[in-house]
C-alpha positions as CSV (number, residue, x, y, z in Angstrom):
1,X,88.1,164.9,135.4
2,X,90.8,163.6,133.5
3,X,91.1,159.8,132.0
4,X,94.4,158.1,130.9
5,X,94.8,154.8,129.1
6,X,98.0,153.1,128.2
7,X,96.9,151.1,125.1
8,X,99.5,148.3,123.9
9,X,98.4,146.4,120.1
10,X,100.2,143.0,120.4
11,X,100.0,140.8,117.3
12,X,97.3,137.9,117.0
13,X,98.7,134.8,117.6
14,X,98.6,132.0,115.5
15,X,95.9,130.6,114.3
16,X,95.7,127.5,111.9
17,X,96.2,128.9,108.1
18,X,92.9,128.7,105.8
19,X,92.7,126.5,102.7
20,X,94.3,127.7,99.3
21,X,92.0,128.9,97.3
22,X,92.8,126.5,94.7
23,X,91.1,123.6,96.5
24,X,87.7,124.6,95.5
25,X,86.5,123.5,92.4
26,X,85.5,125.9,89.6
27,X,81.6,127.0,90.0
28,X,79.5,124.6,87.3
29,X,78.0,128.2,86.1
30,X,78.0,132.0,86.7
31,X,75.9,135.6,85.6
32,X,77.2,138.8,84.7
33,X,74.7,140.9,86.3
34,X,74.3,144.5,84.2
35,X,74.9,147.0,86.8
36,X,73.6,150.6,86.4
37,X,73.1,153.4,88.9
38,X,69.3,152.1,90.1
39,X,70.6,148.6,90.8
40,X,73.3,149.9,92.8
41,X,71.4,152.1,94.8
42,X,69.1,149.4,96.0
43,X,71.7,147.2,96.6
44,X,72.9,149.3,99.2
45,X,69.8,150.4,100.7
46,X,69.5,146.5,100.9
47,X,73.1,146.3,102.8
């Protein structure tokens, strides 16, 4: 048995374009989070 597939990739076609990043306002606050290797392993047994 032998299968054959002719596979052509065409580009997307337009879409409408996403809002600049500078449109959102600057976050009122933010956390640096300490990282070490236990933190990072749960977070990707989490993900």
């Amino acid at each position: 048995m032998t299968e054959e597939q002719t596979i052509v990739y065409t580009d997307a076609p337009p879409g409408p374009t996403p809002p600049s990043s500078s449109d959102a306002p600057p976050a009122p606050w933010h956390r640096d989070v300490p990282t070490d290797a236990a933190l990072l392993f749960r977070f990707s047994a989490l993900t």
